[in-house]
mmCIF file as Biopython writes it, N, C-alpha, C and O atoms, coordinates in Angstrom:
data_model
#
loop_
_atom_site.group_PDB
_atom_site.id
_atom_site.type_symbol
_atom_site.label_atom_id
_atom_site.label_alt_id
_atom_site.label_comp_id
_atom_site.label_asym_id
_atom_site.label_entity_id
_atom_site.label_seq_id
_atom_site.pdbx_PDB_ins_code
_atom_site.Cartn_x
_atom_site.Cartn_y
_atom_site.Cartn_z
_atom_site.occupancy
_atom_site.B_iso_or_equiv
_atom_site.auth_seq_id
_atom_site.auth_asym_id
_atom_site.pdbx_PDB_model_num
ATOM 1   N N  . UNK A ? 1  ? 0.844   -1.185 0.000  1.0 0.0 1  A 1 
ATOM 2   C CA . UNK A ? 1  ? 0.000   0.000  0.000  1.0 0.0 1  A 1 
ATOM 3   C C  . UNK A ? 1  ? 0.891   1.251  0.000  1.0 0.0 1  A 1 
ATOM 4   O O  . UNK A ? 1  ? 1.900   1.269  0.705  1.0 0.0 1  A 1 
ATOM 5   N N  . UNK A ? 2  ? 0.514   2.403  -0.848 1.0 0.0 2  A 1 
ATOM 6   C CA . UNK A ? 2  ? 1.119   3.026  -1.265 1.0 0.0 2  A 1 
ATOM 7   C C  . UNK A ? 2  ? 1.271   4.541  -0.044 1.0 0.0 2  A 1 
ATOM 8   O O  . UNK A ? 2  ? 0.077   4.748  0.173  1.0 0.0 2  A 1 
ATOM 9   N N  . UNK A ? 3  ? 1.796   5.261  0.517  1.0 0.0 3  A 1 
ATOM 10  C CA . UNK A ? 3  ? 1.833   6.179  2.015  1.0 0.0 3  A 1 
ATOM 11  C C  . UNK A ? 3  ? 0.874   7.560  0.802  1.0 0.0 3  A 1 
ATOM 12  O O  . UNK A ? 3  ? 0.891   7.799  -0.406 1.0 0.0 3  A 1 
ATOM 13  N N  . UNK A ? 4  ? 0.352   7.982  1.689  1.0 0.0 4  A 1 
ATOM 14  C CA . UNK A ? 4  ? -0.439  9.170  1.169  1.0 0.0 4  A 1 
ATOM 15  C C  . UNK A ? 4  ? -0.196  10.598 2.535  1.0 0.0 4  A 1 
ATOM 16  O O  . UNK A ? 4  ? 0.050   10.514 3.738  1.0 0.0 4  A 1 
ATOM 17  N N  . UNK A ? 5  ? -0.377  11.611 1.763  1.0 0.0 5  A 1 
ATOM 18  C CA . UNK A ? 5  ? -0.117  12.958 2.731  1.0 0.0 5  A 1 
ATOM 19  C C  . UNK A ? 5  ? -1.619  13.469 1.967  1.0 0.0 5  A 1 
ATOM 20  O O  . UNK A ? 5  ? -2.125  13.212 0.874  1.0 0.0 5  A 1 
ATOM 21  N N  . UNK A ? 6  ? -2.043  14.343 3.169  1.0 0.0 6  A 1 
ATOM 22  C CA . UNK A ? 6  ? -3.064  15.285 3.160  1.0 0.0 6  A 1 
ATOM 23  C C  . UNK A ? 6  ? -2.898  16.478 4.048  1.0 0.0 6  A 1 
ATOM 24  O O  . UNK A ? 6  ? -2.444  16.547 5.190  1.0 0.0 6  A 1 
ATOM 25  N N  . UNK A ? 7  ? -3.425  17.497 3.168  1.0 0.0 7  A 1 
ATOM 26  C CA . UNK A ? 7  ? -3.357  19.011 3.668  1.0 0.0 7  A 1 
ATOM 27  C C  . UNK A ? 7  ? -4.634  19.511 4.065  1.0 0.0 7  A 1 
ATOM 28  O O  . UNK A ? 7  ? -5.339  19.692 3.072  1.0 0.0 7  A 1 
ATOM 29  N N  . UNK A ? 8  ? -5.349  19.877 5.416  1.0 0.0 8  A 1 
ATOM 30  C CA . UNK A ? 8  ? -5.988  20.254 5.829  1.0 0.0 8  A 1 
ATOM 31  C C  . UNK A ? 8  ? -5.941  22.171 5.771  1.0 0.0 8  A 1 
ATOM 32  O O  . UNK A ? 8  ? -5.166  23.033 6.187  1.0 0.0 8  A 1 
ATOM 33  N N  . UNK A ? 9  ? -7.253  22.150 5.004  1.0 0.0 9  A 1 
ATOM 34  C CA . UNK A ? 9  ? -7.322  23.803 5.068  1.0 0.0 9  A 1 
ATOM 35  C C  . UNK A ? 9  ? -8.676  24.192 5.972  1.0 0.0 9  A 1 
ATOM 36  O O  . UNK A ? 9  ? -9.433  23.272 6.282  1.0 0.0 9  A 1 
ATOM 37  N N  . UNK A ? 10 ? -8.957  25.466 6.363  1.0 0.0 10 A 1 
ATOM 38  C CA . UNK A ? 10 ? -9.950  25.699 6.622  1.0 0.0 10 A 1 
ATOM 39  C C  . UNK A ? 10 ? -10.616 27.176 5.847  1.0 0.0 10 A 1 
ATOM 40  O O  . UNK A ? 10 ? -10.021 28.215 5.558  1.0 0.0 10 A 1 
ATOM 41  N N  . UNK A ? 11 ? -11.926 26.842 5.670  1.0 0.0 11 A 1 
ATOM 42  C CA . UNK A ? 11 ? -12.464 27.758 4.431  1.0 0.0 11 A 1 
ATOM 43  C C  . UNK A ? 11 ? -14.478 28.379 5.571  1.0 0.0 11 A 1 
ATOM 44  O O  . UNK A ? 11 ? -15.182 27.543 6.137  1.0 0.0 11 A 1 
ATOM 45  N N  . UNK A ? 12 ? -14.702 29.429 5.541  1.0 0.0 12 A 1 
ATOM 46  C CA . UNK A ? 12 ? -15.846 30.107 6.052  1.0 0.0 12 A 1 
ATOM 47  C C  . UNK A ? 12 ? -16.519 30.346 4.646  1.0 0.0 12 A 1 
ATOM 48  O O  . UNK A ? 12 ? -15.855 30.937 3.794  1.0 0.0 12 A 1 
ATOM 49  N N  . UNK A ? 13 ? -17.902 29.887 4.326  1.0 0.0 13 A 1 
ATOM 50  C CA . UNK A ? 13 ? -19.172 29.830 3.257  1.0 0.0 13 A 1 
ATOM 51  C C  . UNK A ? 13 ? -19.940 30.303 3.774  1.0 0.0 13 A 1 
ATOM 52  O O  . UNK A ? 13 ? -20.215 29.705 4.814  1.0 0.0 13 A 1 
ATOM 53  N N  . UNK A ? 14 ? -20.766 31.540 3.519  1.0 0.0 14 A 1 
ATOM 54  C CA . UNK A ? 14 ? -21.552 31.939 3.863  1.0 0.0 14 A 1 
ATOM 55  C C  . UNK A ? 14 ? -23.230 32.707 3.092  1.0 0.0 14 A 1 
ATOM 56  O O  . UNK A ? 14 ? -23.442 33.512 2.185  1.0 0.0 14 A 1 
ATOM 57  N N  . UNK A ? 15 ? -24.133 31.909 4.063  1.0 0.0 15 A 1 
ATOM 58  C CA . UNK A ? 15 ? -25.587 32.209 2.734  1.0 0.0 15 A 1 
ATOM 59  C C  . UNK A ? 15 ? -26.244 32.986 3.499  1.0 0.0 15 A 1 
ATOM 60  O O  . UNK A ? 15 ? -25.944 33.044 4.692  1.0 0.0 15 A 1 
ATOM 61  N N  . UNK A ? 16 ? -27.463 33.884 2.879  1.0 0.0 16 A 1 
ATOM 62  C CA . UNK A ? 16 ? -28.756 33.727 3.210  1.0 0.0 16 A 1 
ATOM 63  C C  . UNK A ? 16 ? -29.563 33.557 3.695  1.0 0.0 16 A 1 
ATOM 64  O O  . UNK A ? 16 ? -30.390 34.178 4.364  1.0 0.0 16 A 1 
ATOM 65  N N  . UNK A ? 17 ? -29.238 31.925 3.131  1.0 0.0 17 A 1 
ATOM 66  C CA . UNK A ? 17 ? -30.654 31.090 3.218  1.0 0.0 17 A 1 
ATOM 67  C C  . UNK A ? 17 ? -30.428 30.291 4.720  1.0 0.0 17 A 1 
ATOM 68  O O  . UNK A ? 17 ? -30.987 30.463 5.804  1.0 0.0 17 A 1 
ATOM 69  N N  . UNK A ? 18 ? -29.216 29.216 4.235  1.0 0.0 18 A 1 
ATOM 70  C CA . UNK A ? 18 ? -28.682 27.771 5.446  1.0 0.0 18 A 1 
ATOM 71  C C  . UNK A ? 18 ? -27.593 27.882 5.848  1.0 0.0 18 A 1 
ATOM 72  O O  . UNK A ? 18 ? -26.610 28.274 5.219  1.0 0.0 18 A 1 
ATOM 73  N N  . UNK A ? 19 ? -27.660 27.530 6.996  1.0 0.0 19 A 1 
ATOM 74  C CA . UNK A ? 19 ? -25.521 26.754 7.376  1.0 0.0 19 A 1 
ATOM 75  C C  . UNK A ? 19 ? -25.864 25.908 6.352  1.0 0.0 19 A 1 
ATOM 76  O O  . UNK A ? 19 ? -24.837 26.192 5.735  1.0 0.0 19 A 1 
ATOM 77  N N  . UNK A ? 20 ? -26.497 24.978 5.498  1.0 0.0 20 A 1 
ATOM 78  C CA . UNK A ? 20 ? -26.262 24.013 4.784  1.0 0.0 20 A 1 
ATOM 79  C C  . UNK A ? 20 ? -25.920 24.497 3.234  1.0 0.0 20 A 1 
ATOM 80  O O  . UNK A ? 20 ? -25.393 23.875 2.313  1.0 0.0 20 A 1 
ATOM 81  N N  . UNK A ? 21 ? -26.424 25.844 3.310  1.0 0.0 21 A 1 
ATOM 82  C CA . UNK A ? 21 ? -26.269 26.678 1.836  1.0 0.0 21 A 1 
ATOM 83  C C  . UNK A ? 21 ? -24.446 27.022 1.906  1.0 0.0 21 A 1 
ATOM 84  O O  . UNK A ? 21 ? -23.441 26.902 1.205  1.0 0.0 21 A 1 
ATOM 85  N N  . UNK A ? 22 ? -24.870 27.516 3.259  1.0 0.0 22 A 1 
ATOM 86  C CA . UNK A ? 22 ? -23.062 28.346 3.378  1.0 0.0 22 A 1 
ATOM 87  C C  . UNK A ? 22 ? -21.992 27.386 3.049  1.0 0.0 22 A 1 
ATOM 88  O O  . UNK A ? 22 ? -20.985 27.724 2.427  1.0 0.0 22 A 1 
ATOM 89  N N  . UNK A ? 23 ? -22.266 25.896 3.572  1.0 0.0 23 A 1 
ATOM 90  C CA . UNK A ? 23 ? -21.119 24.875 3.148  1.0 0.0 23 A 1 
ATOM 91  C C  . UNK A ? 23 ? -20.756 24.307 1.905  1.0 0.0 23 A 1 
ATOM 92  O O  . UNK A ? 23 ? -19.641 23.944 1.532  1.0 0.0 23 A 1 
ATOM 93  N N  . UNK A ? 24 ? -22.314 24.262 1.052  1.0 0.0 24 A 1 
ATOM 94  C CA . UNK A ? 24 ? -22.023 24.151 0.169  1.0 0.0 24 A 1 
ATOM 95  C C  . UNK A ? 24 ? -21.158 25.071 -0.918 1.0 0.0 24 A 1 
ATOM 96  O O  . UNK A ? 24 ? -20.438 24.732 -1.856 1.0 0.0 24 A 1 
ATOM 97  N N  . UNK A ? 25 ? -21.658 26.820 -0.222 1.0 0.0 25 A 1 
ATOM 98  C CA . UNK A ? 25 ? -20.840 27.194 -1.399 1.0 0.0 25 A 1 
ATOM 99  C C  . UNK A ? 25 ? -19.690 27.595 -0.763 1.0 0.0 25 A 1 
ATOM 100 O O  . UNK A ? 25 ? -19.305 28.685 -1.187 1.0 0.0 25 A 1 
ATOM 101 N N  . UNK A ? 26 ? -18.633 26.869 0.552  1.0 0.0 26 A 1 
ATOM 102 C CA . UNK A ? 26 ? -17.773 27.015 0.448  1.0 0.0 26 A 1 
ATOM 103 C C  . UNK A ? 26 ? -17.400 25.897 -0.280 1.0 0.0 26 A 1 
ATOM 104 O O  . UNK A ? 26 ? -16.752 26.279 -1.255 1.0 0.0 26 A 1 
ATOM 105 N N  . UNK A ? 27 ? -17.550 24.236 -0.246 1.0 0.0 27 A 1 
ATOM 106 C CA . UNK A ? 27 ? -16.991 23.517 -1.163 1.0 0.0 27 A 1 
ATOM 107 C C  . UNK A ? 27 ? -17.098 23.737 -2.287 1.0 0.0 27 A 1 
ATOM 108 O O  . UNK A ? 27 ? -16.201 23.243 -2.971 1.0 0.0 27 A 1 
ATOM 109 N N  . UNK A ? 28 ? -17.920 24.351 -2.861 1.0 0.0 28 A 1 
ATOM 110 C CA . UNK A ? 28 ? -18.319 24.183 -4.291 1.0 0.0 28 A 1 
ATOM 111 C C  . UNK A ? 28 ? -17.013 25.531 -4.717 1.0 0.0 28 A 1 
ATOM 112 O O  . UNK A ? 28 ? -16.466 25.524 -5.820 1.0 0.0 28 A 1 
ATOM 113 N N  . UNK A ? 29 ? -16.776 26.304 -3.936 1.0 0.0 29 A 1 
ATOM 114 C CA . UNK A ? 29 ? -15.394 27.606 -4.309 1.0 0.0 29 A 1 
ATOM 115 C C  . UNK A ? 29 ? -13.980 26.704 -3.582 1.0 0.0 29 A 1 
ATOM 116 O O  . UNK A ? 29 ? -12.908 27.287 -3.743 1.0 0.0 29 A 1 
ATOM 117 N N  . UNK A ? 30 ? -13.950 26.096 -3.236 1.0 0.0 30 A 1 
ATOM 118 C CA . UNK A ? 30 ? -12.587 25.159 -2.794 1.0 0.0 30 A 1 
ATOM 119 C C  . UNK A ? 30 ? -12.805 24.166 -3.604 1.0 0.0 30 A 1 
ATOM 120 O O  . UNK A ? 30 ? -11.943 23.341 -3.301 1.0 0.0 30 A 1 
ATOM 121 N N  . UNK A ? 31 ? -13.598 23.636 -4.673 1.0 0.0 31 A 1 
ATOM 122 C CA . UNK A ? 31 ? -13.324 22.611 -5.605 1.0 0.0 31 A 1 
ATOM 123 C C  . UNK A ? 31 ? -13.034 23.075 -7.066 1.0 0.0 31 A 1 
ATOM 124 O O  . UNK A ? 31 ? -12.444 22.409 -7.917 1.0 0.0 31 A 1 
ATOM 125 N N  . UNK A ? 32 ? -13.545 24.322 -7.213 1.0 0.0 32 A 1 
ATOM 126 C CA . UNK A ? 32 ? -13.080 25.258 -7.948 1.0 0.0 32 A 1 
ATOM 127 C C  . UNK A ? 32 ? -11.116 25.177 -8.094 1.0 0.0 32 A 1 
ATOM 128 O O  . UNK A ? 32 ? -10.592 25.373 -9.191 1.0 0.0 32 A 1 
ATOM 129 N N  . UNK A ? 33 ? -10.454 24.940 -7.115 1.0 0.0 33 A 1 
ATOM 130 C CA . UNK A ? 33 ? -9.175  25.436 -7.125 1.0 0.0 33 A 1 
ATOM 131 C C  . UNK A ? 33 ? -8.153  24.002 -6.841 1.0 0.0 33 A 1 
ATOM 132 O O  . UNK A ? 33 ? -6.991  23.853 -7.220 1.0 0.0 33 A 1 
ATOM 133 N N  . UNK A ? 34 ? -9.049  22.988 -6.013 1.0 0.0 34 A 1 
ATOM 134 C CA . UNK A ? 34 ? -8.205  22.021 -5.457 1.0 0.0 34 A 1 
ATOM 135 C C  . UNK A ? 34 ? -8.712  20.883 -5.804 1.0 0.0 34 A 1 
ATOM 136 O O  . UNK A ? 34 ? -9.940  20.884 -5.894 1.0 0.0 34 A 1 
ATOM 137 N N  . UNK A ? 35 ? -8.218  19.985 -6.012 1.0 0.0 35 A 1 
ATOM 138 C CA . UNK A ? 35 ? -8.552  18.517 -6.875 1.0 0.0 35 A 1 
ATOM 139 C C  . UNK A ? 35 ? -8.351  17.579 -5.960 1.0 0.0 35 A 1 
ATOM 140 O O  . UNK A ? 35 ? -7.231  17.760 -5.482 1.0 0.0 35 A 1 
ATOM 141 N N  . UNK A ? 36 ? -8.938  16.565 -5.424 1.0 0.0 36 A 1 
ATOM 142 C CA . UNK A ? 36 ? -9.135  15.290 -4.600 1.0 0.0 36 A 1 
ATOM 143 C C  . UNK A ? 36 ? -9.305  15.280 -3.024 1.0 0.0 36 A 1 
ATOM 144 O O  . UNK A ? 36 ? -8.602  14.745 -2.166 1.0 0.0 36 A 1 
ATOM 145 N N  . UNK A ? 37 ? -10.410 16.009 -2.915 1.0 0.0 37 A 1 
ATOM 146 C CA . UNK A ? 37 ? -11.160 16.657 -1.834 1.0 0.0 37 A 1 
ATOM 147 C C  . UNK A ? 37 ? -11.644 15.000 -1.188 1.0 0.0 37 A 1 
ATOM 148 O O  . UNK A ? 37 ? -12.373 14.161 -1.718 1.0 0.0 37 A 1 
ATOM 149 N N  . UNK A ? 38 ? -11.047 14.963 -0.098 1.0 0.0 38 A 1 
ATOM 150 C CA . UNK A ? 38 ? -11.405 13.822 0.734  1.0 0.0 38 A 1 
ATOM 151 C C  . UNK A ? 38 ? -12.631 14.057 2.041  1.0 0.0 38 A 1 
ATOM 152 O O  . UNK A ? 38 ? -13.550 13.319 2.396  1.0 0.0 38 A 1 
ATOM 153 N N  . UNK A ? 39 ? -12.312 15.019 2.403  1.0 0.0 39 A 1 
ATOM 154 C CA . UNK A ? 39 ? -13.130 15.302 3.733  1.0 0.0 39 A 1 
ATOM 155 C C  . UNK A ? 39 ? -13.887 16.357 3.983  1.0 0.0 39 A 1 
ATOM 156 O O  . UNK A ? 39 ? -13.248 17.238 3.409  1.0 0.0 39 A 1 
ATOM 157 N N  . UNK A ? 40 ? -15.080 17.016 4.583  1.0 0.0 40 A 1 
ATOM 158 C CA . UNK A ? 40 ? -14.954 18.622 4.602  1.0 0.0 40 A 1 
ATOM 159 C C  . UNK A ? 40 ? -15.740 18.241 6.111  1.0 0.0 40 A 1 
ATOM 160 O O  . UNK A ? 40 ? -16.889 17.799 6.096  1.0 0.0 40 A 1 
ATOM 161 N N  . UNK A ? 41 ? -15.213 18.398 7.025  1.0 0.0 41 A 1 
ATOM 162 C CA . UNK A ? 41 ? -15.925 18.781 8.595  1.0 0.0 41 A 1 
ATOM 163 C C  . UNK A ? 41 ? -16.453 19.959 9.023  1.0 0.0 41 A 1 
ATOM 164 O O  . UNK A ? 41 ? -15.843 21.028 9.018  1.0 0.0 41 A 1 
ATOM 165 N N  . UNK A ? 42 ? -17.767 19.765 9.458  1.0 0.0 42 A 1 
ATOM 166 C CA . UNK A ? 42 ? -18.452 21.763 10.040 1.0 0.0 42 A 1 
ATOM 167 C C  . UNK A ? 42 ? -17.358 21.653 11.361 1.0 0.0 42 A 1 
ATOM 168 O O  . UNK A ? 42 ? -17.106 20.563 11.875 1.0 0.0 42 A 1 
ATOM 169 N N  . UNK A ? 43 ? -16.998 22.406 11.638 1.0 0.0 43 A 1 
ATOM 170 C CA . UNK A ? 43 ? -16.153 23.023 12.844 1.0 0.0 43 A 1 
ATOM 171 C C  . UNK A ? 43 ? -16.877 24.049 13.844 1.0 0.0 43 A 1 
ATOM 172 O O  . UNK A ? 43 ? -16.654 24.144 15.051 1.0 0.0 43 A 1 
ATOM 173 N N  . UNK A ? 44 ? -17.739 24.755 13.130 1.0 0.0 44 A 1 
ATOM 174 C CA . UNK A ? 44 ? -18.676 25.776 13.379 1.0 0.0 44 A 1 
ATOM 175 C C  . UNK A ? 44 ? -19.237 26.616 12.536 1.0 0.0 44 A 1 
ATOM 176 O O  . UNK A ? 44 ? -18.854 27.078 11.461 1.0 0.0 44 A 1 
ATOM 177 N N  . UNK A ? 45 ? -20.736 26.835 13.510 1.0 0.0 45 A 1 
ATOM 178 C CA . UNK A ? 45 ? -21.737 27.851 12.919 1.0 0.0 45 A 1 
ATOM 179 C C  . UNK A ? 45 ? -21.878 28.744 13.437 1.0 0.0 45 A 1 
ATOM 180 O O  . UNK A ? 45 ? -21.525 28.740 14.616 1.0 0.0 45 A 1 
ATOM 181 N N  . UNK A ? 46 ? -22.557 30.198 12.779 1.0 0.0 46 A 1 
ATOM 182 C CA . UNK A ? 46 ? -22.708 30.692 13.273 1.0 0.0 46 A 1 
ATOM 183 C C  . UNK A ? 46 ? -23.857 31.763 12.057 1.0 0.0 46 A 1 
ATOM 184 O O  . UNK A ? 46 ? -24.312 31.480 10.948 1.0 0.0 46 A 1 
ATOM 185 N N  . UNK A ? 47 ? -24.005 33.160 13.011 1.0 0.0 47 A 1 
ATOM 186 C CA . UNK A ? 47 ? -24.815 34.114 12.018 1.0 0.0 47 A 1 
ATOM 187 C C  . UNK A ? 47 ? -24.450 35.251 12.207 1.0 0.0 47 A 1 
ATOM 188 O O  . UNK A ? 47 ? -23.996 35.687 13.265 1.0 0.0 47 A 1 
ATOM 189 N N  . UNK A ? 48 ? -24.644 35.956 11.005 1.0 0.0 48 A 1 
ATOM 190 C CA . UNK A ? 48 ? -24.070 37.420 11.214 1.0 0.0 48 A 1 
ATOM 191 C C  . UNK A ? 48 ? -25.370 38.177 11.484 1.0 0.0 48 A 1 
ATOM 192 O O  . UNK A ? 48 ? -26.361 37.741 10.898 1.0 0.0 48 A 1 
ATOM 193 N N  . UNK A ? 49 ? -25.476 38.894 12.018 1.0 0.0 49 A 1 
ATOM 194 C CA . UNK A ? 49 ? -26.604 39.839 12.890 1.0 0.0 49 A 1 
ATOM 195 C C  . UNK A ? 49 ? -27.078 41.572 12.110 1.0 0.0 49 A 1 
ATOM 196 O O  . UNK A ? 49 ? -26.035 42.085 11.705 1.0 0.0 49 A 1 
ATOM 197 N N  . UNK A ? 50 ? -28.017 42.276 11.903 1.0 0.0 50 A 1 
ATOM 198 C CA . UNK A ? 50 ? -28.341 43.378 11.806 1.0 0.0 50 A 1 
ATOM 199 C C  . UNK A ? 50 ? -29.155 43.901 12.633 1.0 0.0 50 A 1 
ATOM 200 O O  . UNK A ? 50 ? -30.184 43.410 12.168 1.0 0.0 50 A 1 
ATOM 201 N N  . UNK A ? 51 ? -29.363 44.273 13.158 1.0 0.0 51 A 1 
ATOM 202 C CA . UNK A ? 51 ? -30.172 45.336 14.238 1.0 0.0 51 A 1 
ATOM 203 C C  . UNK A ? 51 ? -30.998 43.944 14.940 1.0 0.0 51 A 1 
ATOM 204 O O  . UNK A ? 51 ? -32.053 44.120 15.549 1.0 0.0 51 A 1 
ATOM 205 N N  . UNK A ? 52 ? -30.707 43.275 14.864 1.0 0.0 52 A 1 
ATOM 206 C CA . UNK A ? 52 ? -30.617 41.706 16.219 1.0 0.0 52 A 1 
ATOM 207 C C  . UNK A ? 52 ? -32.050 40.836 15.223 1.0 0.0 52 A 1 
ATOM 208 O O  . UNK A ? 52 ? -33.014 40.260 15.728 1.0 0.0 52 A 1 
ATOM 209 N N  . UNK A ? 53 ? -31.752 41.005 13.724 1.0 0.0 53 A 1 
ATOM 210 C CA . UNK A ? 53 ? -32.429 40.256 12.770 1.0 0.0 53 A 1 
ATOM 211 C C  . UNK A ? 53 ? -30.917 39.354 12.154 1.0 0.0 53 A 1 
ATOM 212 O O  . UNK A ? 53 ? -29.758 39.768 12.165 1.0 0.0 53 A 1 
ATOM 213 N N  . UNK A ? 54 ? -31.272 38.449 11.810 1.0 0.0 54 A 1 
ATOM 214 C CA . UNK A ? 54 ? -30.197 37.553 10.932 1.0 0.0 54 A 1 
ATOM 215 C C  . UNK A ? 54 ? -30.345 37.710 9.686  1.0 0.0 54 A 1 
ATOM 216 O O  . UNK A ? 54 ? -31.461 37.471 9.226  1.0 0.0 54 A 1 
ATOM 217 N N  . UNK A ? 55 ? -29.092 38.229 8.637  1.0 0.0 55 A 1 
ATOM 218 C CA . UNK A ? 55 ? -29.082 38.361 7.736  1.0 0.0 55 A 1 
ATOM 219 C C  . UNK A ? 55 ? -28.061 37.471 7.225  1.0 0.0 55 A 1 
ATOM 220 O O  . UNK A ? 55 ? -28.075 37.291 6.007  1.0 0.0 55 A 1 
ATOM 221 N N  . UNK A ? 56 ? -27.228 36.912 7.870  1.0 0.0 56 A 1 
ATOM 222 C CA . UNK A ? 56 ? -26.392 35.679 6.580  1.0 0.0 56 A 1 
ATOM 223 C C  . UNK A ? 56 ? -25.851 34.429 8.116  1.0 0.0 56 A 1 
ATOM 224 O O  . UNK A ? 56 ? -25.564 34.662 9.290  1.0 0.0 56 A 1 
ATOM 225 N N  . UNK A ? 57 ? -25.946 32.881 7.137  1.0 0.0 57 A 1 
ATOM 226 C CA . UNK A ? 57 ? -25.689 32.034 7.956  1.0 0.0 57 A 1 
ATOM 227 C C  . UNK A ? 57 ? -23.732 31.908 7.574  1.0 0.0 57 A 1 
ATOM 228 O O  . UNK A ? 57 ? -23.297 32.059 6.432  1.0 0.0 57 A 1 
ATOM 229 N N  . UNK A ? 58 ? -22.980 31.662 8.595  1.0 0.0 58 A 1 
ATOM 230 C CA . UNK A ? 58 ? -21.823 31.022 7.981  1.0 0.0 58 A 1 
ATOM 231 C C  . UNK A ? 58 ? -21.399 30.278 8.957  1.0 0.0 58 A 1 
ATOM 232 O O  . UNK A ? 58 ? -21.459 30.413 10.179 1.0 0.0 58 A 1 
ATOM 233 N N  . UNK A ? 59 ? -20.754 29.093 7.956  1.0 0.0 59 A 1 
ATOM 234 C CA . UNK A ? 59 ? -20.413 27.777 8.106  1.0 0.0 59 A 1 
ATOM 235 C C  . UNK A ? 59 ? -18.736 27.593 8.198  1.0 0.0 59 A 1 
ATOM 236 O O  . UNK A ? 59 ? -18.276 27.820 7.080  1.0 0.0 59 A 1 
ATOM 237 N N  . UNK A ? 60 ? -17.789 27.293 9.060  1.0 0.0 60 A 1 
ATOM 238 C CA . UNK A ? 60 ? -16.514 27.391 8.817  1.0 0.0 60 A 1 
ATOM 239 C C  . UNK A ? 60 ? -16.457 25.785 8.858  1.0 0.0 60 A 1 
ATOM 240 O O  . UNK A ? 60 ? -17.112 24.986 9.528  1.0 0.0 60 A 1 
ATOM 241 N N  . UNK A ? 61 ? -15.481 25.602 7.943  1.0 0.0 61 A 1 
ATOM 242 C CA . UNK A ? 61 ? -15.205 23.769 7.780  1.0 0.0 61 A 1 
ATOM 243 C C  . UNK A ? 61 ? -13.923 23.547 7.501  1.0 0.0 61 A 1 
ATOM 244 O O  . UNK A ? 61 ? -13.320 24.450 6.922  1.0 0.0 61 A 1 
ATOM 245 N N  . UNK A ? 62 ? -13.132 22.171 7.878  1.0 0.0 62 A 1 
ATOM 246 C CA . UNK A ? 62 ? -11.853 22.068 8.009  1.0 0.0 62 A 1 
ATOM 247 C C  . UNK A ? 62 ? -12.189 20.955 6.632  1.0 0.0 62 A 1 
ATOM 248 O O  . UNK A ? 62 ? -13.030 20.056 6.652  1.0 0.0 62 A 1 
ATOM 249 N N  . UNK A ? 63 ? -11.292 21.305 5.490  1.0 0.0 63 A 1 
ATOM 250 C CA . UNK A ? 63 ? -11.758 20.735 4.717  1.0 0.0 63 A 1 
ATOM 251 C C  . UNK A ? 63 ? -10.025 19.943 4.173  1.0 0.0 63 A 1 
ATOM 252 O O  . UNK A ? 63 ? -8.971  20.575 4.238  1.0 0.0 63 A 1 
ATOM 253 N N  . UNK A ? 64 ? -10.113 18.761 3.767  1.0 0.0 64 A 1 
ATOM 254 C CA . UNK A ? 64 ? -9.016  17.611 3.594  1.0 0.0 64 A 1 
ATOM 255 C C  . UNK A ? 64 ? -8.778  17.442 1.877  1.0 0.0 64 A 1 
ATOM 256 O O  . UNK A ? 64 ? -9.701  17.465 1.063  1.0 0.0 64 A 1 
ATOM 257 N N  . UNK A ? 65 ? -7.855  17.332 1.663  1.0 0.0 65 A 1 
ATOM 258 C CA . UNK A ? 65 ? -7.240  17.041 0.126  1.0 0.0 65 A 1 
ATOM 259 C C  . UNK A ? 65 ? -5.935  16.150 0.385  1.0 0.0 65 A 1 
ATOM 260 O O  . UNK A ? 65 ? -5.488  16.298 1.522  1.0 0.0 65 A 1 
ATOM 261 N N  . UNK A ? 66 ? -5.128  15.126 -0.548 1.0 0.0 66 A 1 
ATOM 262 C CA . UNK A ? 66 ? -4.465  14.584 -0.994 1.0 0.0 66 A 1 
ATOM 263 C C  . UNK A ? 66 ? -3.763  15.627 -1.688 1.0 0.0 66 A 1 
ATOM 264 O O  . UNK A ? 66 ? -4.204  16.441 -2.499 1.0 0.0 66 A 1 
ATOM 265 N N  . UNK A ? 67 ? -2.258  15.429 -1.109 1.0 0.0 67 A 1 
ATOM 266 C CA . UNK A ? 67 ? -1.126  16.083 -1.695 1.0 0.0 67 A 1 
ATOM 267 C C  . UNK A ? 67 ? -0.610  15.404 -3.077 1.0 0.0 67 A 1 
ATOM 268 O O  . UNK A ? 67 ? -0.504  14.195 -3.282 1.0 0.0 67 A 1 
ATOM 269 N N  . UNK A ? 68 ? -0.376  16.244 -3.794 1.0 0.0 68 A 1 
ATOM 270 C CA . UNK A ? 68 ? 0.421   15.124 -5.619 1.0 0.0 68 A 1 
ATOM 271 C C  . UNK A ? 68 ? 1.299   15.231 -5.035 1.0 0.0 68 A 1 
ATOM 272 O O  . UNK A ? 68 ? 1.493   16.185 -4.281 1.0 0.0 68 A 1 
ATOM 273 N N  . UNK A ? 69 ? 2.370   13.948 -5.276 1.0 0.0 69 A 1 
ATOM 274 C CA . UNK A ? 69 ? 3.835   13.803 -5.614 1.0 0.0 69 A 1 
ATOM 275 C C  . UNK A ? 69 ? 4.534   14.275 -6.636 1.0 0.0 69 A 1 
ATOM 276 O O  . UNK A ? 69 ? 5.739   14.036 -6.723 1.0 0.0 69 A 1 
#
């Protein structure tokens, strides 16, 4: 079996609508750039606030890739 390395980044997506919107469009902008995306973990949520109404959800995620040789 062949040894493998992976680089853990962490990336904040933020929607609208969901924490489930916000994650997606952080993976969907980190697959944009990085190729063999193994993992993406929520780490945390949260919301950004306006006069104590919620106007955007965001999602921070520790997200995993395979290093090329």
């Amino acid at each position: 079996m062949e040894n493998s390395v992976y680089k853990i980044i962490e990336v904040v997506g933020m929607s609208e609508k969901s924490w489930e919107d916000a994650a997606k469009a952080a993976i969907k902008t980190v697959d944009s750039s990085i190729r063999d995306i193994r993992v993406a973990e929520v780490v945390m949520m949260d919301m950004r606030l306006e006069d104590n109404r919620i106007v955007a959800y965001r999602t921070k995620l520790k997200v995993s890739f395979k290093l090329e040789k």
